[in-house]
MDTraj code that builds the backbone (N, CA, C; nanometers):
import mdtraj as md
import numpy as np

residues = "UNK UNK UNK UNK UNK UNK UNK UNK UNK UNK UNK UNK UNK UNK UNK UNK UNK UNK UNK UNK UNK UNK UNK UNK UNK UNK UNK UNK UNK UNK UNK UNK UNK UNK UNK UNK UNK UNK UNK UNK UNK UNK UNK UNK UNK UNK UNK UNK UNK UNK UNK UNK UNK UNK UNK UNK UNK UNK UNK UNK UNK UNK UNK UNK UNK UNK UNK UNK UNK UNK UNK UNK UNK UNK UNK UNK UNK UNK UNK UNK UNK UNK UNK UNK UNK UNK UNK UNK UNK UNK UNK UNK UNK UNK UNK UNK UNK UNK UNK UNK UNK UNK UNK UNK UNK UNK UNK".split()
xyz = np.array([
    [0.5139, 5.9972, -12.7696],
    [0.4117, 6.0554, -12.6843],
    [0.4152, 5.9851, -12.5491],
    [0.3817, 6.0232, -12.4124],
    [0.3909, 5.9702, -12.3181],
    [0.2328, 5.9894, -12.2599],
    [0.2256, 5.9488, -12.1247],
    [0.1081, 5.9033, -12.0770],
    [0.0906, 6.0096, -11.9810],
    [0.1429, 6.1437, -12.0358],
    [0.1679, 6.2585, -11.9086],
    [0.1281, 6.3827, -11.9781],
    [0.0124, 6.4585, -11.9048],
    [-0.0844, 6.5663, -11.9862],
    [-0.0378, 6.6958, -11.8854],
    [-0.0529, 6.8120, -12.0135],
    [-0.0563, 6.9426, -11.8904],
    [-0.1840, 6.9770, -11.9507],
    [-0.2642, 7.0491, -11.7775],
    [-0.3879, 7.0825, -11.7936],
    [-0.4136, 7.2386, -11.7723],
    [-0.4489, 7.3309, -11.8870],
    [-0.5232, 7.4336, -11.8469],
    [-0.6277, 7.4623, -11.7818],
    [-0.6118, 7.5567, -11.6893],
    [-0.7614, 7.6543, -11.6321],
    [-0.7013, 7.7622, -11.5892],
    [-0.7915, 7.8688, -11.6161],
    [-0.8092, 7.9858, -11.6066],
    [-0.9263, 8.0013, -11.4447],
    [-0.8396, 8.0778, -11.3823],
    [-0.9170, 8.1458, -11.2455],
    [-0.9653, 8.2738, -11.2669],
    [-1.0115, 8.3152, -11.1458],
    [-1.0827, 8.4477, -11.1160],
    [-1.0098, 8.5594, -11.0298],
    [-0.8971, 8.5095, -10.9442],
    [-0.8413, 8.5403, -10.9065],
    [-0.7056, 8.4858, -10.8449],
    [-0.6130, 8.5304, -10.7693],
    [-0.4808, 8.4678, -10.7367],
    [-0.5034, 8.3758, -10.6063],
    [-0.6299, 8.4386, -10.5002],
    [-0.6186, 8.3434, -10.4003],
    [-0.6943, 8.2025, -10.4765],
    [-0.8393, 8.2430, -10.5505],
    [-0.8491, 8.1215, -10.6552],
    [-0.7522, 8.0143, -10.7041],
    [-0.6668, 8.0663, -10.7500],
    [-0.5709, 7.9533, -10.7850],
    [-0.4965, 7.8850, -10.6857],
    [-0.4465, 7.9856, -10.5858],
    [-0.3887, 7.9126, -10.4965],
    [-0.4495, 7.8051, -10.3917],
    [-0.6017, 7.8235, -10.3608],
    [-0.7077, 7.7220, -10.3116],
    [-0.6339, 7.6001, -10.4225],
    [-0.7142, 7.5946, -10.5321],
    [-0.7026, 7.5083, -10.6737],
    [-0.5859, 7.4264, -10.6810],
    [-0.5086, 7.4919, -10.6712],
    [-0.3502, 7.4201, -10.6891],
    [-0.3243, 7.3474, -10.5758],
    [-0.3421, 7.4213, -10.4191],
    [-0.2925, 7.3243, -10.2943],
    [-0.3967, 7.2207, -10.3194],
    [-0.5147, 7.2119, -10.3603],
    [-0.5669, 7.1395, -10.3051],
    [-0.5420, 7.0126, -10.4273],
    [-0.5493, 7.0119, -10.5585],
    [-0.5052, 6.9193, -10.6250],
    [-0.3935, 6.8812, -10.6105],
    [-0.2861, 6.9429, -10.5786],
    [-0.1642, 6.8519, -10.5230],
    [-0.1450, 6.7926, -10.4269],
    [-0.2421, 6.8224, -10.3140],
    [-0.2492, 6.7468, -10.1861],
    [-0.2850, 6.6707, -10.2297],
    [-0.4224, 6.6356, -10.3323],
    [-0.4583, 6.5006, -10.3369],
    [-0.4007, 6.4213, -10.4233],
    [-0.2488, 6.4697, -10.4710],
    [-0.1934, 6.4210, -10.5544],
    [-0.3006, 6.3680, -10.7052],
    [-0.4068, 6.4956, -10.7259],
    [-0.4037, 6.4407, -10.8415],
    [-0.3544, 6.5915, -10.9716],
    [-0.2790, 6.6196, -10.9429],
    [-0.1577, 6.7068, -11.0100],
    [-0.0233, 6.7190, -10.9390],
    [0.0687, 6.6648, -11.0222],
    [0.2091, 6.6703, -10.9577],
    [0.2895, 6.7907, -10.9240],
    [0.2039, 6.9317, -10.9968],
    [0.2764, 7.0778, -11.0104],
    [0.1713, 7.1484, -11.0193],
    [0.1663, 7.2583, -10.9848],
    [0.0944, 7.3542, -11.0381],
    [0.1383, 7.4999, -11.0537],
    [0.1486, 7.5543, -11.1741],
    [0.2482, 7.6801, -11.1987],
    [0.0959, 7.8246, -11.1810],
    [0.1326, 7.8804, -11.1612],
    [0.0219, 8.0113, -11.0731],
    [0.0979, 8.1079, -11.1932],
    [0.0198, 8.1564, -11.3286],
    [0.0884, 8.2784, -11.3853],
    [-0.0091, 8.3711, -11.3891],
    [-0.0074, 8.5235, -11.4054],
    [-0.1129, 8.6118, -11.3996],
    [-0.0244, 8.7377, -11.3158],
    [-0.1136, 8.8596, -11.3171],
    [-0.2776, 8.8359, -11.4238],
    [-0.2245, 8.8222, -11.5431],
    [-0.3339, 8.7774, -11.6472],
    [-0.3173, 8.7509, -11.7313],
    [-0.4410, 8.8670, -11.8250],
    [-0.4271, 8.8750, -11.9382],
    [-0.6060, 8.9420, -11.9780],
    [-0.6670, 8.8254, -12.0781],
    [-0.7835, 8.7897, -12.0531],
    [-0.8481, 8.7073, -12.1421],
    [-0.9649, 8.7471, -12.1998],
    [-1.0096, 8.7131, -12.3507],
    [-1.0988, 8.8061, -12.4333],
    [-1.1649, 8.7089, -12.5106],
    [-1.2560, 8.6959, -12.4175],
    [-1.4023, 8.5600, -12.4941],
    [-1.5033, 8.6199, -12.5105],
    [-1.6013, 8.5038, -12.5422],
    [-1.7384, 8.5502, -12.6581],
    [-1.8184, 8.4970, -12.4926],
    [-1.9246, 8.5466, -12.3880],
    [-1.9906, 8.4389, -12.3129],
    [-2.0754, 8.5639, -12.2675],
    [-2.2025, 8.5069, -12.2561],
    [-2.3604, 8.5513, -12.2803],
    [-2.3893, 8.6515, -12.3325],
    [-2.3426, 8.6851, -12.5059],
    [-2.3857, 8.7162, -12.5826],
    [-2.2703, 8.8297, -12.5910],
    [-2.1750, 8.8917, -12.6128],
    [-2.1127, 8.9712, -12.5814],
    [-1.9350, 8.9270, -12.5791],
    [-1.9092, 9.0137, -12.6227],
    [-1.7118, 9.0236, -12.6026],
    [-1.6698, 9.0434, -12.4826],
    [-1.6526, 8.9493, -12.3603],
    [-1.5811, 8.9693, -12.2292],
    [-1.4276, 9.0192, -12.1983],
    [-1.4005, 9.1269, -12.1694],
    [-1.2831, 9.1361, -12.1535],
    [-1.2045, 9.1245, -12.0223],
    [-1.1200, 9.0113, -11.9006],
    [-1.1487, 9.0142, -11.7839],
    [-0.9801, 8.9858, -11.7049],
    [-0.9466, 9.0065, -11.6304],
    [-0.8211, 8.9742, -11.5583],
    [-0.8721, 8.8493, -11.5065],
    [-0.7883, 8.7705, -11.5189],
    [-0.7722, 8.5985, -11.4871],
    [-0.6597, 8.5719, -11.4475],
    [-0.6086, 8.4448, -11.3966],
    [-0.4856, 8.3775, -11.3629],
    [-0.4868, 8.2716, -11.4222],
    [-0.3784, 8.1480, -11.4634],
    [-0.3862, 8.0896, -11.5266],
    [-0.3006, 7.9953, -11.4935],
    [-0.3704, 7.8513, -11.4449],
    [-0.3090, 7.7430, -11.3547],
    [-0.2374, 7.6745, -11.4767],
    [-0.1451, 7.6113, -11.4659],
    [-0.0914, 7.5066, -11.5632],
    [-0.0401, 7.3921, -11.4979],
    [-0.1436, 7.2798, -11.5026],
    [-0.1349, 7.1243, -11.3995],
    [-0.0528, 7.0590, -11.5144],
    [0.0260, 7.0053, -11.3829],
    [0.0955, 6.8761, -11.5093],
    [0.0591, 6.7431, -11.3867],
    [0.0057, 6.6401, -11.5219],
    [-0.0190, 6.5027, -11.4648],
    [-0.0219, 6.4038, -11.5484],
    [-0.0809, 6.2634, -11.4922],
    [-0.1180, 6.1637, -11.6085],
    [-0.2639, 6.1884, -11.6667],
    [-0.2527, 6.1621, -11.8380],
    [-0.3946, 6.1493, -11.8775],
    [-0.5280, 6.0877, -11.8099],
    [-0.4485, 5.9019, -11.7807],
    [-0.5504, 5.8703, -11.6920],
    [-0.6412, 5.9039, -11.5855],
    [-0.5780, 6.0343, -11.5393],
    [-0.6457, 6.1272, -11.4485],
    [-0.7179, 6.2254, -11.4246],
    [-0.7423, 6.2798, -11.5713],
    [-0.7875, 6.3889, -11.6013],
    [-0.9393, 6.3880, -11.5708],
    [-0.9892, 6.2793, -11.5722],
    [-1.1623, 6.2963, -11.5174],
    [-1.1588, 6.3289, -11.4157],
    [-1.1000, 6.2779, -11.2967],
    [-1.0811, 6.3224, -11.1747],
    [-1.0232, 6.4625, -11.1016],
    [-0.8990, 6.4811, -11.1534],
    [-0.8840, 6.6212, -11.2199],
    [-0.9485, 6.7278, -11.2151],
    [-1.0027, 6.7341, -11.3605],
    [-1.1027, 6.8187, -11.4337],
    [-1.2436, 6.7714, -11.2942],
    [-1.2743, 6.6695, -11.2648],
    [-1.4197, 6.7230, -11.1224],
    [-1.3773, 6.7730, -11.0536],
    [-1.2387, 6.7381, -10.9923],
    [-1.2083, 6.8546, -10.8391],
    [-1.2229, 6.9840, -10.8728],
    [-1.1830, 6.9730, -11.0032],
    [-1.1147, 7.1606, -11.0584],
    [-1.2973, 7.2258, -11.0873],
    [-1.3322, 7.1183, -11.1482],
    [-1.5444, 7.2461, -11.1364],
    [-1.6114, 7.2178, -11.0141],
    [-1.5473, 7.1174, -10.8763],
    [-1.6256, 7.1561, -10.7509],
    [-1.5500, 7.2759, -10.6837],
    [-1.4308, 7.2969, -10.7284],
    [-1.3748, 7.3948, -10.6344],
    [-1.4012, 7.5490, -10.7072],
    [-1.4157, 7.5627, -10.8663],
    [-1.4509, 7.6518, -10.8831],
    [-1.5370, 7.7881, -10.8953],
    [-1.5338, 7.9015, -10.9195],
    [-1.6340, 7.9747, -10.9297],
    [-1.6942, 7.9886, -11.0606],
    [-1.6442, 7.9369, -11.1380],
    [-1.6478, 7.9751, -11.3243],
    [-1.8039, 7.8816, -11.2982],
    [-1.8933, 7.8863, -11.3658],
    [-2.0144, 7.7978, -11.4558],
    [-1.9844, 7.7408, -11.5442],
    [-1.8793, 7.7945, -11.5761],
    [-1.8360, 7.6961, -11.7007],
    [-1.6591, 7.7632, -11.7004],
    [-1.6168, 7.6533, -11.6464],
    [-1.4444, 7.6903, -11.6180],
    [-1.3854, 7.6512, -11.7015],
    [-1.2640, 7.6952, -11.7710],
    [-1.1393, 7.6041, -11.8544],
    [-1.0918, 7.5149, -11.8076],
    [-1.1412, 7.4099, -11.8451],
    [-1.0202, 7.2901, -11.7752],
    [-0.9817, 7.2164, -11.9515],
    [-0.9038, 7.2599, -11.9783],
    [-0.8339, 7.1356, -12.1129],
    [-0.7289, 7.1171, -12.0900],
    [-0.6753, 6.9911, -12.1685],
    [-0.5754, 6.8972, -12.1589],
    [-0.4993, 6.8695, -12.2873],
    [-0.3363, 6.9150, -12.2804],
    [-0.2332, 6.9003, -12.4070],
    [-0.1544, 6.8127, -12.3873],
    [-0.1331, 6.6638, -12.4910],
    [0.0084, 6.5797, -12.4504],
    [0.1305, 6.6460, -12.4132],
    [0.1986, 6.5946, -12.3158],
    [0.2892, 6.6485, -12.3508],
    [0.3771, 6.4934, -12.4413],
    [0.4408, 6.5728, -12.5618],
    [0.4821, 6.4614, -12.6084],
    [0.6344, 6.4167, -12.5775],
    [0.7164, 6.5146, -12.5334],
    [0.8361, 6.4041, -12.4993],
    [0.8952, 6.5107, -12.3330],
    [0.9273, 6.4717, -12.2093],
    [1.0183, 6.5459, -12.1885],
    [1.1388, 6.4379, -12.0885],
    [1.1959, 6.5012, -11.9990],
    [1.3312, 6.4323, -11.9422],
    [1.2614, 6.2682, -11.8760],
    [1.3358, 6.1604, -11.8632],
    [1.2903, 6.0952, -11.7930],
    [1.2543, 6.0965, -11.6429],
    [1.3841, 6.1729, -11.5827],
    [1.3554, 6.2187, -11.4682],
    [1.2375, 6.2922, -11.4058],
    [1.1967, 6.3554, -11.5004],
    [1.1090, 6.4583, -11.4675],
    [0.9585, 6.3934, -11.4905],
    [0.9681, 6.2954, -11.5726],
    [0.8071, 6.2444, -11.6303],
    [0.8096, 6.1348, -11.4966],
    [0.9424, 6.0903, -11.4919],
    [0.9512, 5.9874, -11.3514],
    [0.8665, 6.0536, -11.2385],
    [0.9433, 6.1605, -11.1824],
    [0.8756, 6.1933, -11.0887],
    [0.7333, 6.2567, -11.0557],
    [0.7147, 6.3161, -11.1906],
    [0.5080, 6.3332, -11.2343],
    [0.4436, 6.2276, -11.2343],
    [0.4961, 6.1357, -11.2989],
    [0.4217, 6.0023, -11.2599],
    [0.3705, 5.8915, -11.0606],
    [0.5123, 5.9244, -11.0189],
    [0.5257, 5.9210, -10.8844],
    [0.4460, 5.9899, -10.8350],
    [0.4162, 6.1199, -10.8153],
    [0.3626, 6.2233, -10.7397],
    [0.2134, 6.2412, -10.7262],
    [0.1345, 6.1825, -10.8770],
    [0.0244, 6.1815, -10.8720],
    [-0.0810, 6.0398, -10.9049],
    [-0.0864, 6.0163, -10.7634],
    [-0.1598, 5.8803, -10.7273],
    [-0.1346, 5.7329, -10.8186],
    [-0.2637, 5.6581, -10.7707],
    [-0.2345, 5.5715, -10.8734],
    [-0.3802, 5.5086, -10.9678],
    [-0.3682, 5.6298, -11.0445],
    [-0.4436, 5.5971, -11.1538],
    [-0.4349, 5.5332, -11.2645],
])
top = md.Topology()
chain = top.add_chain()
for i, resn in enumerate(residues, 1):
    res = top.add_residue(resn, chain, resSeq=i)
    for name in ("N", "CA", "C"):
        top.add_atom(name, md.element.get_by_symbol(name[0]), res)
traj = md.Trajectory(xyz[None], top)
């Protein structure tokens, strides 16, 4: 296992994500951010089956960062309650975890 997380959230729209993404990588606290969508997503929220077009950011960073992270990602959002979760990643190239590690600050 390494010390390097990818983080889900789900947007509202495409310029949404693209705010979201420049702005966590400027502050280097995400080393990437992949923009996929639309996407369709089908949740349970205020009482009812939502059915809605979303986009769907996928941050890669260090764990240690994820508090920080996860606050930029609910001040910049529109959601009340946004997706932000976090999956190990458990093994990938050195090169590549090298330079995720580099890229996002020093937490």
């Amino acid at each position: 296992m390494t010390d390097c997380i990818v983080v889900l959230v789900t947007v509202s729209s495409s310029a949404e994500g693209e705010r979201i993404a420049e702005t966590v990588v400027s502050e280097h606290l995400a080393a990437c951010v992949n923009r996929v969508g639309p996407i369709r997503s089908t949740y349970f929220w205020e009482g009812r089956v939502q059915d809605d077009e979303e986009w769907l950011l996928v941050m890669k960073t260090r764990a240690a960062g994820f508090a920080a992270l996860a606050a930029r990602v609910q001040a910049l959002h529109s959601y009340q309650t946004p997706e932000v979760i976090a999956l190990p990643i458990v093994e990938g190239t050195e090169a590549y975890l090298g330079w995720l590690r580099k890229s996002t600050g020093s937490f």
